[in-house]
C-alpha positions as CSV (number, residue, x, y, z in Angstrom):
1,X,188.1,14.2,-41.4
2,X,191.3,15.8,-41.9
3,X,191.6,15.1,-45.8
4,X,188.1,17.0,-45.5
5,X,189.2,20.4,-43.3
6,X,192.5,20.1,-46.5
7,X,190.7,20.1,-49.1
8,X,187.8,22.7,-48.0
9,X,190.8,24.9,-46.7
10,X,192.4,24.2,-50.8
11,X,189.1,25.3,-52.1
12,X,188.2,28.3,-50.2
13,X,192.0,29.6,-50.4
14,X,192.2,29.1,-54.3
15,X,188.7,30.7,-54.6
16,X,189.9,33.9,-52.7
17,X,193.2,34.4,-54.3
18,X,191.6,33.1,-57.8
19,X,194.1,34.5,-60.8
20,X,192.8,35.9,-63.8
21,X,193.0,34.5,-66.7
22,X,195.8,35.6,-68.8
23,X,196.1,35.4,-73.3
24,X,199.1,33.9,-72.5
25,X,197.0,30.5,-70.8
26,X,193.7,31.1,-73.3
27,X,196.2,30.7,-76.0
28,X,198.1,28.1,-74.8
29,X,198.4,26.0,-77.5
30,X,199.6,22.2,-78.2
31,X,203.1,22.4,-79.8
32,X,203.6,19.6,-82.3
33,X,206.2,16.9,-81.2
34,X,207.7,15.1,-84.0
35,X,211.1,14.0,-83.3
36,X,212.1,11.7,-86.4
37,X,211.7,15.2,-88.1
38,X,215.4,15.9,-86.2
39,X,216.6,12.2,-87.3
40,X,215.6,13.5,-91.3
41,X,217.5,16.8,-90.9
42,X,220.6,14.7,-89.6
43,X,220.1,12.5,-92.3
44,X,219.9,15.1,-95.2
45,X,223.2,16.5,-93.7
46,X,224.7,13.5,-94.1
47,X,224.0,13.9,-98.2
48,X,225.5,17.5,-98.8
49,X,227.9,17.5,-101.9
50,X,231.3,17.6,-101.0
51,X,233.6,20.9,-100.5
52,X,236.4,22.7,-100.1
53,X,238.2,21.2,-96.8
54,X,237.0,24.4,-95.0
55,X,233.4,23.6,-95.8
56,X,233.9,20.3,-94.8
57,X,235.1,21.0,-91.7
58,X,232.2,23.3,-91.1
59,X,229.7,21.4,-92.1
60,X,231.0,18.7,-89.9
61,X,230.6,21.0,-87.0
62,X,227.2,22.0,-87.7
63,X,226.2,18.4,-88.3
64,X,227.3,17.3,-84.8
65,X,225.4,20.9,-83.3
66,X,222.6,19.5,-85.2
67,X,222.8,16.5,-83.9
68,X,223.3,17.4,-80.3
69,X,220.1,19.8,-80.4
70,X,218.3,16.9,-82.3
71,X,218.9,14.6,-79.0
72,X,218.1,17.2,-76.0
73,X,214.8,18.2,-78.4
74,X,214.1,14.2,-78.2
75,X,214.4,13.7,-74.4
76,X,212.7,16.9,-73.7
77,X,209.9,16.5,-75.2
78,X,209.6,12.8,-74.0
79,X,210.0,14.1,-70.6
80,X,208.0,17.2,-70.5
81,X,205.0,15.7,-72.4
82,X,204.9,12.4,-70.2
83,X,202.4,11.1,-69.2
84,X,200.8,13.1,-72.0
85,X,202.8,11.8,-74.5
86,X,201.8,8.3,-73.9
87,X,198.3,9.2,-75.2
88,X,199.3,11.6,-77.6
89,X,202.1,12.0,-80.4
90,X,202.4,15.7,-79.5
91,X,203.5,17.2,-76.0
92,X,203.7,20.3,-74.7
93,X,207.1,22.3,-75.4
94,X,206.9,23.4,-72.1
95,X,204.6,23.0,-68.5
96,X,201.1,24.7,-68.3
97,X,201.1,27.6,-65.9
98,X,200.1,26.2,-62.6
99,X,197.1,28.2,-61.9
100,X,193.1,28.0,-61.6
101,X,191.1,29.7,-64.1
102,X,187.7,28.1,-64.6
103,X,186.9,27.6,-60.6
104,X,183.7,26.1,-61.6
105,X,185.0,23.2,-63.4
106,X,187.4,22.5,-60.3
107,X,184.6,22.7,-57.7
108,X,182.2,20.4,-60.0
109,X,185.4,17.9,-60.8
110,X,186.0,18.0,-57.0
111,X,181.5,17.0,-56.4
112,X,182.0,14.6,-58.8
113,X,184.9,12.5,-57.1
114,X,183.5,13.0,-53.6
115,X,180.0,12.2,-55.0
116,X,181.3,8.8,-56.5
117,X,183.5,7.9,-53.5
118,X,180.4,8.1,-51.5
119,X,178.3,6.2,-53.8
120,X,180.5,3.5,-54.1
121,X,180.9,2.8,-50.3
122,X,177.4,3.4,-49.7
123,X,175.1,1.6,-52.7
124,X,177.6,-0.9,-53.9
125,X,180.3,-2.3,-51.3
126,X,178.6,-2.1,-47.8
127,X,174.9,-2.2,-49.1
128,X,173.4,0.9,-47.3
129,X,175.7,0.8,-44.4
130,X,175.9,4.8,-43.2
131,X,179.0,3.4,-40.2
132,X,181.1,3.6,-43.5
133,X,180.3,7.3,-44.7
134,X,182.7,8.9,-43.0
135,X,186.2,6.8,-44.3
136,X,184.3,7.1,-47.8
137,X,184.5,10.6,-47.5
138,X,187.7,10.6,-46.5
139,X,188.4,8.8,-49.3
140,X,187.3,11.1,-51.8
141,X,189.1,13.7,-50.6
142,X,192.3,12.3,-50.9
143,X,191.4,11.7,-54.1
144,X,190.1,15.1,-55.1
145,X,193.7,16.4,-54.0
146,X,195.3,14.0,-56.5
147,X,193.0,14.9,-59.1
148,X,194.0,19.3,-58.6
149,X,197.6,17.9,-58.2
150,X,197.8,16.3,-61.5
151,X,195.0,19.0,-62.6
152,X,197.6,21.5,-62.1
153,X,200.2,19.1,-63.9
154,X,198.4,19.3,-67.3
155,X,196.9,22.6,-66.9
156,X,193.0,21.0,-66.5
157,X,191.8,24.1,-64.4
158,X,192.8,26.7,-67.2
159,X,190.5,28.2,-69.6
160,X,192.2,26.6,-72.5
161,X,191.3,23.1,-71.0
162,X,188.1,23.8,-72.5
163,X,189.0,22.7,-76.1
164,X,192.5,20.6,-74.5
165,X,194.8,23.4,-74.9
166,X,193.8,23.8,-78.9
167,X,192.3,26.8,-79.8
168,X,188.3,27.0,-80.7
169,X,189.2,27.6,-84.0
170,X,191.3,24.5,-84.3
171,X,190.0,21.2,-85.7
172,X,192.2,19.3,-83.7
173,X,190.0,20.2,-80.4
174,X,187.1,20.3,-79.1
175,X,185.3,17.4,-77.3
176,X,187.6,14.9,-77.7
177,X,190.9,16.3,-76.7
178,X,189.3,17.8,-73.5
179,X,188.2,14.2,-73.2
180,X,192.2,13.0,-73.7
181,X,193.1,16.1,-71.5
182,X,190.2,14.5,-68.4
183,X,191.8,10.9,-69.1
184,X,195.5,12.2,-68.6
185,X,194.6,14.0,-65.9
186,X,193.1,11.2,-64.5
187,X,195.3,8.6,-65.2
188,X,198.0,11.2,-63.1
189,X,195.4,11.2,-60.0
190,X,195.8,7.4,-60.1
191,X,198.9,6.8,-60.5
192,X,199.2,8.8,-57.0
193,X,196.5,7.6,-55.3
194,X,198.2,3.9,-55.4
195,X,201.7,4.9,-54.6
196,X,199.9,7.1,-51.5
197,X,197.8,3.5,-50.6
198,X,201.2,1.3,-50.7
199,X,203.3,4.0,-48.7
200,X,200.8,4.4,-45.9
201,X,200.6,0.6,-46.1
202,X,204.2,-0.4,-46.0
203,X,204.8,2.4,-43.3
204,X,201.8,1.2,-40.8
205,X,202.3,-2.1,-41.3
206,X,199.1,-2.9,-42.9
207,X,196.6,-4.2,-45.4
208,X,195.6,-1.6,-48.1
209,X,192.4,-2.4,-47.9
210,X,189.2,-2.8,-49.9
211,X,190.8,-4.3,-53.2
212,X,187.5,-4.5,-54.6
213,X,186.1,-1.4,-53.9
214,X,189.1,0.8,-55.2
215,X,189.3,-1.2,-58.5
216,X,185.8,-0.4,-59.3
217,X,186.3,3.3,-58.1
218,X,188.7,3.8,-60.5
219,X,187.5,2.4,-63.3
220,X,183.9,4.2,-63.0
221,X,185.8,7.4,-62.2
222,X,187.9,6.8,-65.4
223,X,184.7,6.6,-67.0
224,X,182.9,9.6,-65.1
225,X,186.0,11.9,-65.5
226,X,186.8,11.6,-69.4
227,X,182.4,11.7,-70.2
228,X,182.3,14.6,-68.0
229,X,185.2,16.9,-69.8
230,X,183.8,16.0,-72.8
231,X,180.5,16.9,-72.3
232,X,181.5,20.3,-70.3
233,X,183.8,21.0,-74.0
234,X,180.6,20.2,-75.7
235,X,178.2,22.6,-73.9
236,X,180.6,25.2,-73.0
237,X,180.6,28.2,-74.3
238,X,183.4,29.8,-76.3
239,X,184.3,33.5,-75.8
């Protein structure tokens, strides 16, 4: 029950000291990451007419400052939009602010993971056995702390996350890139959730467990989670 008392304690905490949201987060946008856009301008460098030997030299310099900038625009986009990026052609030019907005989504995001946890453990795996509740439980929480970690990575919790940082107005939006936005998200609870399962393994000496039953958790929460944003992008309403 510890995973439990964290996460409550998470909950109630963020719900007291809940920040408001800002323009700056509503209008957090998606900045277009295109970097053989840099390779073309180095390229059409390369083709100026030729000039005095002043010019040349100067241009030589600026094509190597060009170049230069081209590069650290390549690998920071690549960095700050993974795992985004994977999914996506465009990143964001720079982290989400790490904040809860939309508390409602969170706590229903949070029912949702607990919910199918518990379901799992308690209609599929062990057939109606209650004994196993309790580490079911356990396990959902863990989970749900993933799922506000990488939440937080990808902004998930602001209002923008409503239309996948786009704006309403944008076509690019809407349903389907808070559905990409869920799946990202996801994907990022996952990807912690193992390397939590084979550390605790490794350092105990143990199995990691039910094999089964966390294959087929993830893959319905996959499912759940992206359906879910999509629908709450559908039905929600914009201000």
């Amino acid at each position: 029950m510890m995973w439990f008392t964290l996460l409550l304690i998470v909950c109630l905490h963020e719900q007291a000291f809940a920040f408001q949201p800002s323009p700056a987060s509503i209008s957090l946008r998606v900045t277009p990451f295109k970097p053989w856009t840099h390779f073309d301008n180095v390229h059409k460098t390369c083709h100026c007419r030729a000039h005095t030997d002043d010019n040349l030299e100067r241009e030589a310099g600026d094509q190597s400052n060009v170049a230069g900038e081209s590069t650290n625009s390549v690998l920071q986009g690549a960095f700050e939009g993974f795992p985004l990026g994977l999914l996506r052609k465009d990143g964001f030019k720079k982290l989400p602010p790490l904040r809860f907005e939309d508390l409602d989504l969170l706590f229903y995001d949070i029912f949702l993971i607990v919910n199918l946890s518990l379901s799992i453990s308690f209609w599929v795996t062990h057939r109606v056995d209650f004994s196993y509740l309790p580490s079911a439980l356990n396990d959902g929480c863990i989970f749900s702390l993933f799922w506000i970690l990488s939440g937080l990575y990808h902004g998930a919790f602001l209002m923008s996350a409503v239309d996948g940082h786009y704006g309403s107005s944008d076509a690019a939006g809407g349903p389907k890139a808070a559905a990409a936005l869920g799946l990202n998200t996801y994907i990022g609870a996952v990807n912690m959730r193992l390397v939590f399962l084979l550390a605790s393994s490794a350092l105990q000496n143990r199995e990691i467990g039910a094999i089964e039953e966390l294959v087929f958790e993830i893959g319905c929460g996959l499912l759940l989670m992206t359906m879910w944003r999509a629908l709450h992008s559908y039905v929600a309403p914009r201000i």
